[in-house]
C-alpha positions in Angstrom: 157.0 -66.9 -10.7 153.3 -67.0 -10.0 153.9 -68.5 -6.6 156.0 -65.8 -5.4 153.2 -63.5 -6.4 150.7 -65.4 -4.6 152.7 -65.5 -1.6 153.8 -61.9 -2.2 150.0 -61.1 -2.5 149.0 -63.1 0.9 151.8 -61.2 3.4 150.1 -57.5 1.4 146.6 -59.0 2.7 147.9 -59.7 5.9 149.3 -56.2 6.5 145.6 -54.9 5.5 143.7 -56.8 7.7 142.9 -54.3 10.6 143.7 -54.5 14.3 140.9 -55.0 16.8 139.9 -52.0 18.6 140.2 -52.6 22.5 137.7 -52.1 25.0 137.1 -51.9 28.6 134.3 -53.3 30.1 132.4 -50.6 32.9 129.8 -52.7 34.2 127.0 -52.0 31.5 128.8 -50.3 28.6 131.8 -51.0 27.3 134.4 -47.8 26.4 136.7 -48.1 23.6 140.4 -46.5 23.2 140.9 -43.3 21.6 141.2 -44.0 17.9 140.2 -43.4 14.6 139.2 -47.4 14.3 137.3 -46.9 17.3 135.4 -43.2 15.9 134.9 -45.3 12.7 132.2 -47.5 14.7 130.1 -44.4 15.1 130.8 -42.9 11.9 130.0 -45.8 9.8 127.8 -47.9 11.6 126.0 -45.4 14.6 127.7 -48.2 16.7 127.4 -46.5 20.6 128.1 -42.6 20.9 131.4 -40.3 21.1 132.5 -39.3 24.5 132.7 -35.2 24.3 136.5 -34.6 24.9 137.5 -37.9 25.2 137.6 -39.3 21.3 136.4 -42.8 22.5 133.4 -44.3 22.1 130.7 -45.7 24.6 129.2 -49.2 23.0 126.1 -50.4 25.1 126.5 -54.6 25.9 124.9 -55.3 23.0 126.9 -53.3 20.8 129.8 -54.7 22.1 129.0 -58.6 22.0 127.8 -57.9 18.1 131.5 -56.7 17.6 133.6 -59.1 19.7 131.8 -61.7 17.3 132.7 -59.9 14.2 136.4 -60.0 15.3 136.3 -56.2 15.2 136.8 -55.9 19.2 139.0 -56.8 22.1 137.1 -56.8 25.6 138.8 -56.5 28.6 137.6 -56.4 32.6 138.7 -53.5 34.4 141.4 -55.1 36.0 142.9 -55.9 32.5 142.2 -59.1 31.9 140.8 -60.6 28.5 137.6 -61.5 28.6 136.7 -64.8 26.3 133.0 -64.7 24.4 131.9 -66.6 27.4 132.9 -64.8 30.3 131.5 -61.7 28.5 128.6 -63.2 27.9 128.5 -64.2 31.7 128.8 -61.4 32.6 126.3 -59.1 30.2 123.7 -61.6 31.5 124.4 -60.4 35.1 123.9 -57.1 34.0 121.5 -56.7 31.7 118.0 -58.6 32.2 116.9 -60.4 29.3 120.2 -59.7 27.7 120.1 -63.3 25.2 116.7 -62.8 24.2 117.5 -58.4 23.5 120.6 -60.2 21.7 118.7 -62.3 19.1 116.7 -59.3 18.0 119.4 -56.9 18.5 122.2 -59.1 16.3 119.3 -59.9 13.8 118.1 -56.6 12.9 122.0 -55.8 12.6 122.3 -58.8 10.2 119.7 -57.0 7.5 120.9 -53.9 7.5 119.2 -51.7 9.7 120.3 -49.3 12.2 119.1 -50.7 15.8 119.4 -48.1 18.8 117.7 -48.1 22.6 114.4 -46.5 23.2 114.6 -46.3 26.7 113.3 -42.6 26.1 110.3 -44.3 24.4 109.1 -47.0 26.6 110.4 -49.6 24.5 114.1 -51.8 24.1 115.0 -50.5 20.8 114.2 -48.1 18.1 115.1 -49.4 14.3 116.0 -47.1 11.5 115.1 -47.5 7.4 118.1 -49.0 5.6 120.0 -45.5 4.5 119.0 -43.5 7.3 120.8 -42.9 10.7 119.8 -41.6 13.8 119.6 -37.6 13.8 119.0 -37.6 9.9 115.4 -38.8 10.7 113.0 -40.8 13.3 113.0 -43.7 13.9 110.8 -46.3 11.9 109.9 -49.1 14.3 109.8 -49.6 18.0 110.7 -53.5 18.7 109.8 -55.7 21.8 112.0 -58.6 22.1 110.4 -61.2 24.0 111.2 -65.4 24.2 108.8 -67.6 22.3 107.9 -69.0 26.1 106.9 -65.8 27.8 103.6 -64.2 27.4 102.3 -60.6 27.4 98.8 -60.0 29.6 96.7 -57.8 27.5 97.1 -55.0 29.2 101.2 -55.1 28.6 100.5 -55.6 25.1 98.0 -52.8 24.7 100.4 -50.9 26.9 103.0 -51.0 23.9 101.1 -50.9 21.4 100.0 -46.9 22.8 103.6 -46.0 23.0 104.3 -47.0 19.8 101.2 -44.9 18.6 102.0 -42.0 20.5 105.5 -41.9 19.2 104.6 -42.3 15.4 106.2 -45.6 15.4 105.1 -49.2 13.7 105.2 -51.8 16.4 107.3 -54.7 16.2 107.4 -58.0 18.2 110.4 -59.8 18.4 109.6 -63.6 19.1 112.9 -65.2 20.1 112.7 -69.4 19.9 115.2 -71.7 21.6 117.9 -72.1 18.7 117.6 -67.8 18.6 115.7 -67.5 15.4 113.3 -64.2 15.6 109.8 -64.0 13.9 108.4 -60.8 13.8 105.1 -59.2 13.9 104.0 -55.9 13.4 101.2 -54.7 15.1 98.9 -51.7 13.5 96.2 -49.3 14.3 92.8 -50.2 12.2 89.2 -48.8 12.0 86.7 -50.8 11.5 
């Protein structure tokens, strides 16, 4: 008797498990179908941004590359087709410069809980959120810089970001991405002497 339960129990967890929510890839965002699966990315997560009218949802690269690898999204070309992780990938890079590097930092922040959106507006590659707090309830915490552990930043770029991040009442972060895609971060202050 217990096996038929076990078994009975497997085929109920099966049913549960959710279908992937397509995607179609448009060059540097990705557009999702119109469904609730697809709304719950937003509603749960601030994953991309509803499209007035439409129901679906707009996932920047990044976005969508986070949820392809947590099996919670099916990418297609335009044409279609099925894009694999690697011919996304491929194709992100093409797009988007420094897209691996944004990745690390993007897909780490994710990873501890935080709410990580663009700040294109601010000068910066991304604006994080306080754990509990999504965007529209409150600003943003930290503005973050990814950069590759092999790059450098004159002094003048650095001070550069450091101002913006002053003048928008934001803690600056710097992302250092190595070669395996570990980030170390540093946060850079403000002090008087």
């Amino acid at each position: 008797m217990a096996k038929k339960a076990k078994k009975k129990a497997k085929k109920v967890e099966k049913k549960v498990i959710k279908k992937k929510v397509k995607g179609v890839l448009d060059r540097d965002r990705i557009i999702t179908e119109d469904s609730d699966a697809a709304r719950e990315f937003y509603a749960q997560s601030r994953f991309g941004s509803i499209l007035e009218g439409e129901g679906k949802v707009q996932l920047s690269l990044l976005e969508g590359l986070f949820l392809f690898e947590a099996g919670k999204l099916e990418i297609k070309s335009s044409n279609g087709r099925k894009l694999s992780y690697e011919s996304f990938l491929k194709k992100a890079k093409k797009v988007a410069p420094n897209f691996w590097v944004r990745y690390c930092v993007f897909k780490d922040i994710r990873n501890r809980g935080y709410i990580i959106k663009t700040a294109l507006k601010f000068g910066a590659d991304f604006r994080v959120y306080d754990r509990g707090v999504k965007p529209g309830e409150d600003h943003a915490r930290w503005v973050i810089y990814p950069v590759h552990e092999s790059e450098y930043l004159t002094w003048y770029e650095f001070a550069a970001k450091n101002r913006v991040a002053h003048s928008t009442r934001k803690r600056l972060l710097i992302g250092i991405v190595d070669d395996e895609g570990d980030v170390t971060y540093y946060e850079i202050r403000w002090m008087r002497p």
